[in-house]
gemmi code that builds the backbone of each chain (N, CA, C; Angstrom):
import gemmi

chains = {
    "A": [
        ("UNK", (-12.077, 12.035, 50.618), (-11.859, 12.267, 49.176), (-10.883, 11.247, 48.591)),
        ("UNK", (-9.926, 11.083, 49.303), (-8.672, 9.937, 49.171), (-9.546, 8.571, 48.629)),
        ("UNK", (-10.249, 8.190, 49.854), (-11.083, 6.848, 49.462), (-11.549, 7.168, 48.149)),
        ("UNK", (-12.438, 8.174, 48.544), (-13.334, 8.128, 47.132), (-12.417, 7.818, 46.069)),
        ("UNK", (-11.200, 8.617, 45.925), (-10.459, 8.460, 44.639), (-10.346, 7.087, 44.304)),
        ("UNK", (-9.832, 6.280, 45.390), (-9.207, 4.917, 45.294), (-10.343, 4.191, 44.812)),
        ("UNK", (-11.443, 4.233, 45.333), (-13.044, 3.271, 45.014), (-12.574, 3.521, 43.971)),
        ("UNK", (-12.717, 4.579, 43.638), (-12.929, 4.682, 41.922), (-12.132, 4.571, 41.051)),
        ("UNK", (-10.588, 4.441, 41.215), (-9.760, 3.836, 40.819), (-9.722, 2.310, 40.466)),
        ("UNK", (-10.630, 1.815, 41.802), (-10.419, -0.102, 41.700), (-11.938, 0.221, 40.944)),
        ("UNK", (-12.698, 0.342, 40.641), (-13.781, 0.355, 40.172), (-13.476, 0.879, 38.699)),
        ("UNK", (-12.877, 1.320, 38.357), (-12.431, 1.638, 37.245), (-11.608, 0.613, 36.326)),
        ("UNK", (-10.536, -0.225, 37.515), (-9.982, -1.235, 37.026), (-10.531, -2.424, 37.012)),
        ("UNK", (-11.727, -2.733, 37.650), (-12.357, -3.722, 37.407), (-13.044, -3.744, 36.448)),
        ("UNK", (-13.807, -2.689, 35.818), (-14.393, -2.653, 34.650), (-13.437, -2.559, 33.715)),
        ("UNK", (-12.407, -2.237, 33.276), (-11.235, -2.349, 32.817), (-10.873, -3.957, 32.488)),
        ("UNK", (-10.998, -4.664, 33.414), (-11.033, -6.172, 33.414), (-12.186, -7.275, 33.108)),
        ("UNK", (-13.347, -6.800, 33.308), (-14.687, -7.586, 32.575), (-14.354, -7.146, 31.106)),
        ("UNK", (-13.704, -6.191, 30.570), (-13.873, -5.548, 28.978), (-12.308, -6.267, 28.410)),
        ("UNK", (-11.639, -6.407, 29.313), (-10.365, -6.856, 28.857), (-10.776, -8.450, 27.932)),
        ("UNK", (-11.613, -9.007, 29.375), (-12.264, -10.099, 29.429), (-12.759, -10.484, 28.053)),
        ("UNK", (-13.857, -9.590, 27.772), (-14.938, -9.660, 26.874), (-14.451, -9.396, 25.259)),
        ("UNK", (-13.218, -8.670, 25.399), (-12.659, -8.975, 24.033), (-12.068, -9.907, 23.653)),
        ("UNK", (-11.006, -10.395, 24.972), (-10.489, -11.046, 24.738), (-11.736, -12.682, 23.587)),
        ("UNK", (-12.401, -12.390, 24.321), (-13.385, -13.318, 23.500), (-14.154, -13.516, 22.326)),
        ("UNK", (-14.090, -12.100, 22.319), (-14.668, -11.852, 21.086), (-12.938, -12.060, 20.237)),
        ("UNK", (-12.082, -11.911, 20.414), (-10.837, -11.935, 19.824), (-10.422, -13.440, 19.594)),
        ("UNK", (-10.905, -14.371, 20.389), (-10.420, -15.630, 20.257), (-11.976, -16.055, 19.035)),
        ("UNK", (-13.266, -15.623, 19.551), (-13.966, -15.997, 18.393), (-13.347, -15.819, 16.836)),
        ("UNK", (-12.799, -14.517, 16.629), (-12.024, -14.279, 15.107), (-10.877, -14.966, 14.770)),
        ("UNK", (-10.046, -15.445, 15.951), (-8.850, -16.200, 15.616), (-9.378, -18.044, 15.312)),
        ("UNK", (-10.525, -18.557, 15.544), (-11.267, -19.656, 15.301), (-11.459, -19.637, 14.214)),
        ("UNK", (-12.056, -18.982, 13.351), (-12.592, -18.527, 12.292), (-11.793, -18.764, 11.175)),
        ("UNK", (-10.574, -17.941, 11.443), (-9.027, -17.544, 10.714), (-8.832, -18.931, 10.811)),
        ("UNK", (-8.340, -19.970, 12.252), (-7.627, -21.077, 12.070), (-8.279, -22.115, 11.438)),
        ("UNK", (-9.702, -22.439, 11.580), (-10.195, -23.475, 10.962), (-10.541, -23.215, 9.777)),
        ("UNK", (-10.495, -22.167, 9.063), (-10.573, -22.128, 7.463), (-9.393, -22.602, 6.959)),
        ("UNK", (-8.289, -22.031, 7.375), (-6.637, -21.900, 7.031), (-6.648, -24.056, 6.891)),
        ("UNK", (-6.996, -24.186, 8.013), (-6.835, -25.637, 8.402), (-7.749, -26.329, 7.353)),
        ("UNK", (-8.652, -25.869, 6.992), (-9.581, -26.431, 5.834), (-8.939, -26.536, 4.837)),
        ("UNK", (-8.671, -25.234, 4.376), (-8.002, -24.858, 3.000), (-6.792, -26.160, 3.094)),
        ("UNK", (-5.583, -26.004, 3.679), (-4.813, -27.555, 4.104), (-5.379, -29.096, 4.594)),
        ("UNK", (-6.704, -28.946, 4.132), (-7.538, -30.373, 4.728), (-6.485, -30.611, 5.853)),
        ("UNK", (-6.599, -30.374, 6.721), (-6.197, -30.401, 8.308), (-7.156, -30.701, 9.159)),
        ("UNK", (-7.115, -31.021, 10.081), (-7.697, -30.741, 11.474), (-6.932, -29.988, 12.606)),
        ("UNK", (-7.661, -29.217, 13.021), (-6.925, -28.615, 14.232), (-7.802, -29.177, 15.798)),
        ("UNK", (-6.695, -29.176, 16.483), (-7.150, -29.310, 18.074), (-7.901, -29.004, 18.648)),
        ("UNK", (-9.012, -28.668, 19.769), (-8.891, -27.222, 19.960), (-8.037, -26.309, 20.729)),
        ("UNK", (-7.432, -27.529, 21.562), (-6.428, -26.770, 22.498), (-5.490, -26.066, 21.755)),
        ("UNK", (-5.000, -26.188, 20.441), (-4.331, -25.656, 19.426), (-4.927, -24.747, 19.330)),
        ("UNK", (-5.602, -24.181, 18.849), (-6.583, -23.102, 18.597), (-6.865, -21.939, 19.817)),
        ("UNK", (-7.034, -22.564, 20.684), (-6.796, -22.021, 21.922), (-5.783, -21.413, 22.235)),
        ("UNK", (-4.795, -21.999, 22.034), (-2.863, -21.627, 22.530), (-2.664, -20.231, 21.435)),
        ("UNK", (-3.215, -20.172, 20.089), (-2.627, -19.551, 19.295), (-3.523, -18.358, 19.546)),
        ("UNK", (-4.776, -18.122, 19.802), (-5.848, -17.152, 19.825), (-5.007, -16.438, 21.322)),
        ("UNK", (-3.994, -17.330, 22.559), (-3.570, -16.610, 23.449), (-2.361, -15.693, 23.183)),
        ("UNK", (-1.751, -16.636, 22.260), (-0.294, -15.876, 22.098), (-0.820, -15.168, 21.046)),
        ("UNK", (-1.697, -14.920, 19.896), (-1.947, -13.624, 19.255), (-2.748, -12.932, 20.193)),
        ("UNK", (-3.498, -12.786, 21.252), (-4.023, -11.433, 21.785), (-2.668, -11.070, 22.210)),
        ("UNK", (-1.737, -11.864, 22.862), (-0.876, -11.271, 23.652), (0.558, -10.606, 22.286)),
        ("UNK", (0.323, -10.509, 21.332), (1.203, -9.962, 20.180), (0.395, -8.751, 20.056)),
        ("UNK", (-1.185, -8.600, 20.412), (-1.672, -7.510, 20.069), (-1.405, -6.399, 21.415)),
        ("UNK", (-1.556, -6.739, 22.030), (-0.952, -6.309, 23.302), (0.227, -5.402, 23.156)),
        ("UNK", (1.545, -6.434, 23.037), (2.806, -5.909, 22.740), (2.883, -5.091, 21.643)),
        ("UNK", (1.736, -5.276, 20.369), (1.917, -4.338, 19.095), (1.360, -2.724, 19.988)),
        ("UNK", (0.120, -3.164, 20.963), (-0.490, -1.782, 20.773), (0.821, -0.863, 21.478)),
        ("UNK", (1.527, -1.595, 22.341), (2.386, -0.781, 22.987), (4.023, -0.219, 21.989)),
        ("UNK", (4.207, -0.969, 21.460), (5.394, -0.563, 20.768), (4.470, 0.289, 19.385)),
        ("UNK", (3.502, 0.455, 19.367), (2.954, 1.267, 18.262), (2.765, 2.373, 18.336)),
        ("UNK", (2.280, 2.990, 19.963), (1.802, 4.126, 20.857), (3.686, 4.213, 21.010)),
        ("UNK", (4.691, 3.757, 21.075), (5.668, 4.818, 21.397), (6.592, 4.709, 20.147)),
        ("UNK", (6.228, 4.106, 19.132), (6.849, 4.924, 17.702), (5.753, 6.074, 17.481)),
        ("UNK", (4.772, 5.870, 17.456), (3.781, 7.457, 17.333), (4.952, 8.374, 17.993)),
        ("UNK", (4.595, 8.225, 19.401), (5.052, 9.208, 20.282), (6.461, 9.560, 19.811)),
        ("UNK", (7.484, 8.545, 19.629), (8.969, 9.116, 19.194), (8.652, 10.034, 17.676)),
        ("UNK", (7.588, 9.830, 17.202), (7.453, 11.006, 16.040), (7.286, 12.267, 16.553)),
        ("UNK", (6.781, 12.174, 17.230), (6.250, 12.991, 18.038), (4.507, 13.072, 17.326)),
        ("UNK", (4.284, 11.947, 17.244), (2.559, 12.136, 17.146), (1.188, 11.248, 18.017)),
        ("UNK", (0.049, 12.077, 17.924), (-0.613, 11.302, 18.777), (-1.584, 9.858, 18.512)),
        ("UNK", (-1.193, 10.253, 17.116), (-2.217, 9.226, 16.171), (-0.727, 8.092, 15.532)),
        ("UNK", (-1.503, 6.989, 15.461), (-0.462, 5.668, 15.090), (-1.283, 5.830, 13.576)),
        ("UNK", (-0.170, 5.495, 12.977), (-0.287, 5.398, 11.050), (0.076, 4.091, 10.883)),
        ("UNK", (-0.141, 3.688, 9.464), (0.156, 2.525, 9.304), (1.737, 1.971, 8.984)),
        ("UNK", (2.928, 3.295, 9.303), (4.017, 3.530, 8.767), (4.525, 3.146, 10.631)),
        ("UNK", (4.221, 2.964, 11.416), (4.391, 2.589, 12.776), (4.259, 1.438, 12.644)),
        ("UNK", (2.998, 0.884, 12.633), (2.611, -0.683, 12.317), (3.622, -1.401, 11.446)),
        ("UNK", (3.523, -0.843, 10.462), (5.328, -1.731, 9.539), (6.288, -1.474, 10.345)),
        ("UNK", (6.725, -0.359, 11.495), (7.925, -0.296, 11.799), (7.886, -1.500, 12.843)),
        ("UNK", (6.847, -2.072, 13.199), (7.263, -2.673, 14.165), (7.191, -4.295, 13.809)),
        ("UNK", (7.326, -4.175, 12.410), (7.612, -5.687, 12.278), (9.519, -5.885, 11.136)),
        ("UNK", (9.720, -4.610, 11.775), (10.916, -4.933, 11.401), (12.005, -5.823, 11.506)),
        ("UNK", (12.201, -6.953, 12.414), (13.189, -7.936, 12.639), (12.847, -8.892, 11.391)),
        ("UNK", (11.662, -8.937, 11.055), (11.350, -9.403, 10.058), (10.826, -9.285, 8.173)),
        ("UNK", (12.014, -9.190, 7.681), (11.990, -8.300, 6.539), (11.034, -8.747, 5.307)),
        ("UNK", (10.742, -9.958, 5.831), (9.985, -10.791, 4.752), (7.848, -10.155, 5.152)),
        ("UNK", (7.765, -10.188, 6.060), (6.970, -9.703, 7.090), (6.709, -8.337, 6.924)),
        ("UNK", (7.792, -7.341, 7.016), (7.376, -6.245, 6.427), (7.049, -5.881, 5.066)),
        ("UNK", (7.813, -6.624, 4.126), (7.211, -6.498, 2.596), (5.621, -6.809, 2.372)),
        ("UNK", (5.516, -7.889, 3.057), (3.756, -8.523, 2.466), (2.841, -6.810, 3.587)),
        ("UNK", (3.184, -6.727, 4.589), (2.602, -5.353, 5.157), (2.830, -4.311, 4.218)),
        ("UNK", (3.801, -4.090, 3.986), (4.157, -2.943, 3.226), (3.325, -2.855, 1.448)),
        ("UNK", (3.120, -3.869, 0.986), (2.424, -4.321, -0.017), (0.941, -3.949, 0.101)),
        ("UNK", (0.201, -4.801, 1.575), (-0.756, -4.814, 1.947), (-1.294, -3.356, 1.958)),
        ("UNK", (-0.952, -2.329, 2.578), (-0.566, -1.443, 2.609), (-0.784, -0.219, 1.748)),
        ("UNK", (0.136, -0.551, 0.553), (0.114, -0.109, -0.856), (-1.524, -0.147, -1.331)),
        ("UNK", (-1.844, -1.688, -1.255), (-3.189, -2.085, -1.778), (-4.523, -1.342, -1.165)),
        ("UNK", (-4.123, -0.903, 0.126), (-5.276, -0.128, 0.881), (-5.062, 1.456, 0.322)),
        ("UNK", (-3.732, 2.078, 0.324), (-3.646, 2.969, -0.346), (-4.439, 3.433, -2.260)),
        ("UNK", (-3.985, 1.919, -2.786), (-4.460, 2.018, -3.997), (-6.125, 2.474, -3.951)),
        ("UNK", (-6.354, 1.673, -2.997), (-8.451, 1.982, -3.160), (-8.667, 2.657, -3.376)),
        ("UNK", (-8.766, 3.773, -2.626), (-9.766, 5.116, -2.747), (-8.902, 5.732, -3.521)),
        ("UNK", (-7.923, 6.513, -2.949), (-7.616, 7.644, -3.268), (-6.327, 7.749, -4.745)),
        ("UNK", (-6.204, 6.328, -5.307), (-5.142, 6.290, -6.422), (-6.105, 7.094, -7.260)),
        ("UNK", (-7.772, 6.232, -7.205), (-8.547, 6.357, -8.355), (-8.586, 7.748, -9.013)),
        ("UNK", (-8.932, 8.820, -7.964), (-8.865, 9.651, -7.941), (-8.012, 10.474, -8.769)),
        ("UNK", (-6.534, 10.364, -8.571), (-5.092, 10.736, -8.468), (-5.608, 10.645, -10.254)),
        ("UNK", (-5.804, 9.166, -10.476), (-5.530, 8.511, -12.093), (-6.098, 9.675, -12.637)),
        ("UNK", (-7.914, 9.628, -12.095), (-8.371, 10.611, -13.057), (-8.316, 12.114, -13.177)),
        ("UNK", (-6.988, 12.244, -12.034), (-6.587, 13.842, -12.439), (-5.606, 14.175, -13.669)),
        ("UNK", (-4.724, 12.734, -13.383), (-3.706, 12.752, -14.216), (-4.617, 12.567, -15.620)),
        ("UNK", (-5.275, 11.538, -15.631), (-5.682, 11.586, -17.097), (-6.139, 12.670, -17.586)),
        ("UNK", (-7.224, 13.351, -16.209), (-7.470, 14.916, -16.938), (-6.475, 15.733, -17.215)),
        ("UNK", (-5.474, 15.363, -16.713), (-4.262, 16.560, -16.995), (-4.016, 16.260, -18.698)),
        ("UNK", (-3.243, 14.787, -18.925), (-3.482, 14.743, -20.064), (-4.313, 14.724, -20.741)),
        ("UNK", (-5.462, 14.930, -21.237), (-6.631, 15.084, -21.479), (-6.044, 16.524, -22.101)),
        ("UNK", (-6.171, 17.179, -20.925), (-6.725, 18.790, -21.150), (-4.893, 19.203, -22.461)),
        ("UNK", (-3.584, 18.275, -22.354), (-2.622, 18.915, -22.565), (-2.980, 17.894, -24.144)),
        ("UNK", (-3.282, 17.209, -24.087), (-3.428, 16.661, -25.580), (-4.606, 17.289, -26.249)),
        ("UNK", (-4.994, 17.991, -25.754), (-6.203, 18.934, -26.124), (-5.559, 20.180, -26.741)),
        ("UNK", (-4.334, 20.952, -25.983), (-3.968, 22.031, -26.049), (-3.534, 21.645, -27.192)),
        ("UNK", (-2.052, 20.656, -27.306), (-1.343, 20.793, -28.078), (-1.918, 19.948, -29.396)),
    ],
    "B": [
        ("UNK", (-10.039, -12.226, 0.157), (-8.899, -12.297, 1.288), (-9.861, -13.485, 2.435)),
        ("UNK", (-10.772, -13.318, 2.422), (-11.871, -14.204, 3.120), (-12.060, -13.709, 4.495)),
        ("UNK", (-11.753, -14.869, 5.738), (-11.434, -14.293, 7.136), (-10.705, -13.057, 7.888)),
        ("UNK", (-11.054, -12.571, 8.260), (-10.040, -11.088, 8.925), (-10.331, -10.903, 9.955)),
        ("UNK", (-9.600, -10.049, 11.059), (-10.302, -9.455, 12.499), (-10.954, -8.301, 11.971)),
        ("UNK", (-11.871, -7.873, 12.720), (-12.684, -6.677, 12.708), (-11.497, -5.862, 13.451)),
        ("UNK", (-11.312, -4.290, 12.609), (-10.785, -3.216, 13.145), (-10.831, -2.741, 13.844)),
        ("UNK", (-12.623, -3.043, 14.000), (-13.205, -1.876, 15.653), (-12.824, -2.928, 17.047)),
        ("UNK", (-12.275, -4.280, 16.968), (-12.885, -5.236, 18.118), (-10.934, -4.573, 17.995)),
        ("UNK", (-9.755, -4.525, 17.300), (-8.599, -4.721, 17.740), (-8.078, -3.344, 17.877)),
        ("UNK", (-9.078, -2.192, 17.515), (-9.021, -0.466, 18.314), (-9.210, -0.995, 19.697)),
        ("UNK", (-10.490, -1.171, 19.434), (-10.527, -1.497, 21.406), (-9.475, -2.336, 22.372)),
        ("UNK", (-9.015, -3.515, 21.785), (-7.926, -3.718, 22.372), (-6.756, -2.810, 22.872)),
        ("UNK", (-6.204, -2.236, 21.740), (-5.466, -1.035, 21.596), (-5.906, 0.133, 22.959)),
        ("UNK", (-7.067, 0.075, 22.301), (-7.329, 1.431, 23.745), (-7.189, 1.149, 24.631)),
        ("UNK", (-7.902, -0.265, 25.328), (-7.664, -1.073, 26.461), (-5.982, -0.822, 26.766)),
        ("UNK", (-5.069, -1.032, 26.300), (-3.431, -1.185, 26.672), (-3.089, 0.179, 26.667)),
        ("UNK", (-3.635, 1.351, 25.895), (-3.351, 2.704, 25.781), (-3.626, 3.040, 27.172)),
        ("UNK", (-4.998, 2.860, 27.351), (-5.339, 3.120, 28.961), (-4.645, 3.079, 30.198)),
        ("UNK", (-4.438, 1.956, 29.713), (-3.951, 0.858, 31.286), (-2.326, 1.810, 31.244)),
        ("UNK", (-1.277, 1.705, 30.485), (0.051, 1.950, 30.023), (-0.287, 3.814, 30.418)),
        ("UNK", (-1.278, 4.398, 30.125), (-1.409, 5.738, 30.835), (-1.682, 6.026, 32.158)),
        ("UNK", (-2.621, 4.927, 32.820), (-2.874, 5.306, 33.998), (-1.627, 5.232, 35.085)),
        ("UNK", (-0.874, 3.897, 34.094), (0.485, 3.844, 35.175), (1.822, 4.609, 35.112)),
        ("UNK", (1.630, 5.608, 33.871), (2.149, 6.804, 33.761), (1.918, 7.765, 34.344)),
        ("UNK", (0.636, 8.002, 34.672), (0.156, 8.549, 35.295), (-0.047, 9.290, 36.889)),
        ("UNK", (0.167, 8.404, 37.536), (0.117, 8.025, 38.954), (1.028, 9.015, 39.251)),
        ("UNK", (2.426, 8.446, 39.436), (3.654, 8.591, 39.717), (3.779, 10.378, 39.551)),
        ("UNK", (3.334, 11.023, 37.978), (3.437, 11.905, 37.863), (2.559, 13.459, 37.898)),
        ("UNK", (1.612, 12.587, 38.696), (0.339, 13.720, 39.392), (1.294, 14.182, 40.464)),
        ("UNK", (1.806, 13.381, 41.225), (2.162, 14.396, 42.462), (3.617, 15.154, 42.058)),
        ("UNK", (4.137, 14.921, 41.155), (5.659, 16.136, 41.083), (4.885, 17.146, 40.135)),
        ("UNK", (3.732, 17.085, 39.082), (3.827, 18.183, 38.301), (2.134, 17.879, 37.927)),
        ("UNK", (1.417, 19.207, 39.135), (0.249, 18.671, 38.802), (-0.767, 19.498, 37.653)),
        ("UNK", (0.274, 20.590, 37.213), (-0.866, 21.649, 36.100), (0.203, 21.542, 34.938)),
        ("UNK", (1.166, 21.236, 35.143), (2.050, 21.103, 33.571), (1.940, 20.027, 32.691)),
        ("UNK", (1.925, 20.305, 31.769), (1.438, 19.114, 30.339), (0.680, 18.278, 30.488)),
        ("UNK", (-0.513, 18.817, 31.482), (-1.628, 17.624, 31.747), (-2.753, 17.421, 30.827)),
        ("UNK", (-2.775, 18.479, 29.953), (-3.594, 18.989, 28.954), (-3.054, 18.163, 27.584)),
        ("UNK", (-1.271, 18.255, 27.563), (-0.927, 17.300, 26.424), (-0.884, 15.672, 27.159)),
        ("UNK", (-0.382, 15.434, 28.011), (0.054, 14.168, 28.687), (-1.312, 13.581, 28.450)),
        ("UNK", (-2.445, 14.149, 28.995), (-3.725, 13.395, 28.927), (-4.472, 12.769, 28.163)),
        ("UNK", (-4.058, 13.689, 27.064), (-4.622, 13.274, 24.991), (-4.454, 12.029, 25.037)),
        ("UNK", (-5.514, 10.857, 24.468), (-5.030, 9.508, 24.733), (-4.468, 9.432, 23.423)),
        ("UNK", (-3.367, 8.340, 23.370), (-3.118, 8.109, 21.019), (-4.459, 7.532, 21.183)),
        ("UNK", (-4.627, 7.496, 19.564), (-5.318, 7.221, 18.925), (-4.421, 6.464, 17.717)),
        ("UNK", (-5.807, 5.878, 16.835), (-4.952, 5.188, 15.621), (-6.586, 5.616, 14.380)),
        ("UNK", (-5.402, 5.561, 13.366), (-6.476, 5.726, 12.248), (-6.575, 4.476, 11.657)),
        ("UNK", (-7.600, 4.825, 10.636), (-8.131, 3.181, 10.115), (-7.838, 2.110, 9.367)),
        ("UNK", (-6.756, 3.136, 8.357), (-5.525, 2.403, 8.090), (-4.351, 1.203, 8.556)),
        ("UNK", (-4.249, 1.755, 9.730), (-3.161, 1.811, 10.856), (-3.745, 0.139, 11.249)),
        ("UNK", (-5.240, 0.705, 11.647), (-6.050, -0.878, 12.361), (-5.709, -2.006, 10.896)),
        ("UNK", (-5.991, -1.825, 10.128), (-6.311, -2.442, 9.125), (-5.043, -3.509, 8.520)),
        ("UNK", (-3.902, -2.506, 8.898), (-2.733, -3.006, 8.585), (-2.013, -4.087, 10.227)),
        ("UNK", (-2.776, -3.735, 11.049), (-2.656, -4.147, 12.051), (-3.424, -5.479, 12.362)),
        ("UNK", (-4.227, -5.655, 11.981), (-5.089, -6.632, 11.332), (-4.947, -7.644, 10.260)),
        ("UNK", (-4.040, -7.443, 9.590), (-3.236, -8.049, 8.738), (-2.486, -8.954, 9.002)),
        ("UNK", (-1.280, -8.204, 9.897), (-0.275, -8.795, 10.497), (-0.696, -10.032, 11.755)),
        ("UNK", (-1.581, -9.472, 11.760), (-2.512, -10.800, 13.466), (-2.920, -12.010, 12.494)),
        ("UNK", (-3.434, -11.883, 11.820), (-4.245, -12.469, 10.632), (-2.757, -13.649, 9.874)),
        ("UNK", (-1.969, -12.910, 9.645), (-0.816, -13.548, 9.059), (0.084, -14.465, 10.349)),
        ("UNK", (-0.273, -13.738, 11.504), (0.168, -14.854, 12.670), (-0.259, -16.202, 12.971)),
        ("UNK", (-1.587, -16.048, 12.846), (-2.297, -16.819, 12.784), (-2.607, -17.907, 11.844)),
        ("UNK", (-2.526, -17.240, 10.830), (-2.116, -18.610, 9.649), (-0.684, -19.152, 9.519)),
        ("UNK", (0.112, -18.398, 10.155), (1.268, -18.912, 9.503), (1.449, -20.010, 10.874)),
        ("UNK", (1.074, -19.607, 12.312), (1.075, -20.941, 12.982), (0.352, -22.005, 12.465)),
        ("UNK", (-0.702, -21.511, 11.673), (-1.501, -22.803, 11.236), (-0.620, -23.880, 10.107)),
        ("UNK", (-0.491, -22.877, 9.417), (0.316, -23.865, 8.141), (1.887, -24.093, 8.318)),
        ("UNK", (2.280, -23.408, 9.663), (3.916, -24.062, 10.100), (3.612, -25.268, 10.732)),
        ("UNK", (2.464, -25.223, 12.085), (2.312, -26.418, 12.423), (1.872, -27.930, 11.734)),
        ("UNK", (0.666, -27.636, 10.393), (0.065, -28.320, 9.362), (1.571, -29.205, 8.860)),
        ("UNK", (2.834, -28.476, 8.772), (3.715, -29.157, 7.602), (4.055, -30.227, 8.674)),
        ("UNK", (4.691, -29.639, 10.243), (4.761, -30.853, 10.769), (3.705, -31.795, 10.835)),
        ("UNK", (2.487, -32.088, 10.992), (1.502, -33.136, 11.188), (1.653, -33.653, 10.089)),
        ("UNK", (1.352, -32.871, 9.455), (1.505, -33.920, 7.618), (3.085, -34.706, 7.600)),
        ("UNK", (4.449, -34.204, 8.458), (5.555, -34.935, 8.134), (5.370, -35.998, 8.999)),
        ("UNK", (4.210, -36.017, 10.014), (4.149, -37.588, 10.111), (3.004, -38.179, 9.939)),
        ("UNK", (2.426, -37.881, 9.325), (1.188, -38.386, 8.610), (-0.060, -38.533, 9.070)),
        ("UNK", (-0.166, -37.113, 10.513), (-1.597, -37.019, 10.886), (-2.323, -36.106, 10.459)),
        ("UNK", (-3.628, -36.548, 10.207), (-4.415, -35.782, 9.768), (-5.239, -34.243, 10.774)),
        ("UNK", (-4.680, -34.680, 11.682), (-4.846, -33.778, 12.889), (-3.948, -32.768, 13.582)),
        ("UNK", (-3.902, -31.573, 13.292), (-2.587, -30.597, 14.512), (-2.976, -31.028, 15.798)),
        ("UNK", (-1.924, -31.288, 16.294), (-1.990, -31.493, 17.666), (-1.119, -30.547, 18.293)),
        ("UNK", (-1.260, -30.584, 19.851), (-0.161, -29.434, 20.878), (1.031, -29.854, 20.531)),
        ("UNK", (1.698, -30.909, 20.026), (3.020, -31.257, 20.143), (3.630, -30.823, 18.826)),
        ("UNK", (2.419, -30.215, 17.873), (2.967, -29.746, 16.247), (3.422, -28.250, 16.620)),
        ("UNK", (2.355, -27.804, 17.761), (2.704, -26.659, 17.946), (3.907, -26.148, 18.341)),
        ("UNK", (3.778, -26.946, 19.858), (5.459, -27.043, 20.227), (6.262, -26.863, 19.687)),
        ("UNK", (6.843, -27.320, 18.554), (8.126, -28.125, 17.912), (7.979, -26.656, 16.942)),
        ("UNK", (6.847, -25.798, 16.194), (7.247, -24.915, 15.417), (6.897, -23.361, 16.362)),
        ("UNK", (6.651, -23.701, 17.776), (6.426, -22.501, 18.366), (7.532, -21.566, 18.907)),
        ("UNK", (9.088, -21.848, 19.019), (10.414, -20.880, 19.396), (10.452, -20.691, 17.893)),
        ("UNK", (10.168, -20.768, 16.642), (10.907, -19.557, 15.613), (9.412, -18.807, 15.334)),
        ("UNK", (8.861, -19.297, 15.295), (7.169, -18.430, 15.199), (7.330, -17.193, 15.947)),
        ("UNK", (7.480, -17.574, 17.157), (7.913, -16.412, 18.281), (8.887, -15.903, 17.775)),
        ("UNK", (10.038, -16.319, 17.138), (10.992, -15.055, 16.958), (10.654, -14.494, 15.528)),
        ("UNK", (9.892, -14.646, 14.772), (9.415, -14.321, 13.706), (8.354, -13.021, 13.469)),
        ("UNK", (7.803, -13.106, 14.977), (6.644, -11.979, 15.299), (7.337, -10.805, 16.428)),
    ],
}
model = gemmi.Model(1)
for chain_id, residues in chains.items():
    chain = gemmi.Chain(chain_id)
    for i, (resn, *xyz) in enumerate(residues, 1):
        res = gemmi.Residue()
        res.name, res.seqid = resn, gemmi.SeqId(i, " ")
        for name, pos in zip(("N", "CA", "C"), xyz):
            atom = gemmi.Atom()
            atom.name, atom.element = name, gemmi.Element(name[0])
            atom.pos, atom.b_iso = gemmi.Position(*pos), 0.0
            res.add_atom(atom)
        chain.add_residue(res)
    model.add_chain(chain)
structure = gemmi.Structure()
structure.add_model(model)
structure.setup_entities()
């Protein structure tokens, strides 16, 4: 039973590692994308080994985010990460958290301001009605 | 806004490190306590879509901002090309910036 566990432990972590793999690639495809437009927009050229270096050190920021994100949840004591975690963890950087915190705002605004507006307007509505 | 990461490709990342960061929590604490809080301990986090989105942002803003920190050096010496050595030279405050 022991073995069995262990097979399936390393068998578990190996598939664990073809998928690690496979994002990672699909992750460097989106960071290509991002750099050679950015680099356009600045009539630039980029490297590719440049491109390369930066697609490594951002998976590996996503990495470190997912982990410092999963234990501000947890110090809330919650099981779900909000986007109020995600800003906390770009706090050393205050300039950094504003454009998030903004960003943020703007995702908030979408759906559910609209909503909000047209209660309020119905509110006034209905009180400029009364009075 | 133009370019962005997809939410669902940087959940999965996320889960990927949720995983891994549980199983090695894990281990250690099957054999001192094997029916207590295994029911909560086990719940994996999760993230909502928000959360990705804003998370996605910030990768997104890494990524350009190496682009256009490294861009100012090439342009201060007048290549039309980033090279590894633009990177270099703006890659210790980048890092302390993220």
């Amino acid at each position: 039973m022991e073995k069995d566990d262990g097979d399936r432990e390393i068998e578990k972590e190996e598939e664990d590692l073809e998928m690690a793999e496979l994002l990672k690639d699909r992750f460097r495809l989106s960071v290509i994308t991002i750099a050679e437009s950015e680099a356009k927009k600045q009539s630039m050229e980029v490297s590719e080994t440049v491109v390369a270096c930066i697609a490594d050190l951002a998976f590996k920021l996503t990495e470190q985010l997912a982990k410092d994100v999963e234990m501000f949840s947890q110090h809330a004591g919650r099981k779900s990460v909000n986007m109020e975690d995600v800003i906390l963890s770009a706090h050393r950087n205050a300039h950094l958290m504003t454009l998030l915190r903004s960003f943020s705002h703007e995702l908030k605004g979408k759906e559910p301001q609209s909503e909000r507006k047209r209660k309020k307007y119905s509110k006034k509505d209905d009180k400029s009605l009364q009075t | 806004m133009g370019d962005t990461f997809d939410p669902d490709l940087i959940h999965s990342i996320f889960k990927l490190v949720w995983k891994r960061s549980a199983r090695e929590e894990d281990t250690p604490v099957i054999d001192v306590e094997v029916d207590v809080g295994t029911s909560k301990k086990n719940r994996p986090t999760t993230a909502n879509s928000s959360a990705l989105k804003v998370s996605c942002e910030l990768l997104r803003i890494f990524v350009i901002e190496a682009v256009q920190r490294a861009a100012i050096i090439a342009e201060a010496e007048g290549i039309e090309k980033i090279e590894p050595t633009h990177l270099e030279r703006i890659l210790p405050q980048l890092l302390l910036d993220f």
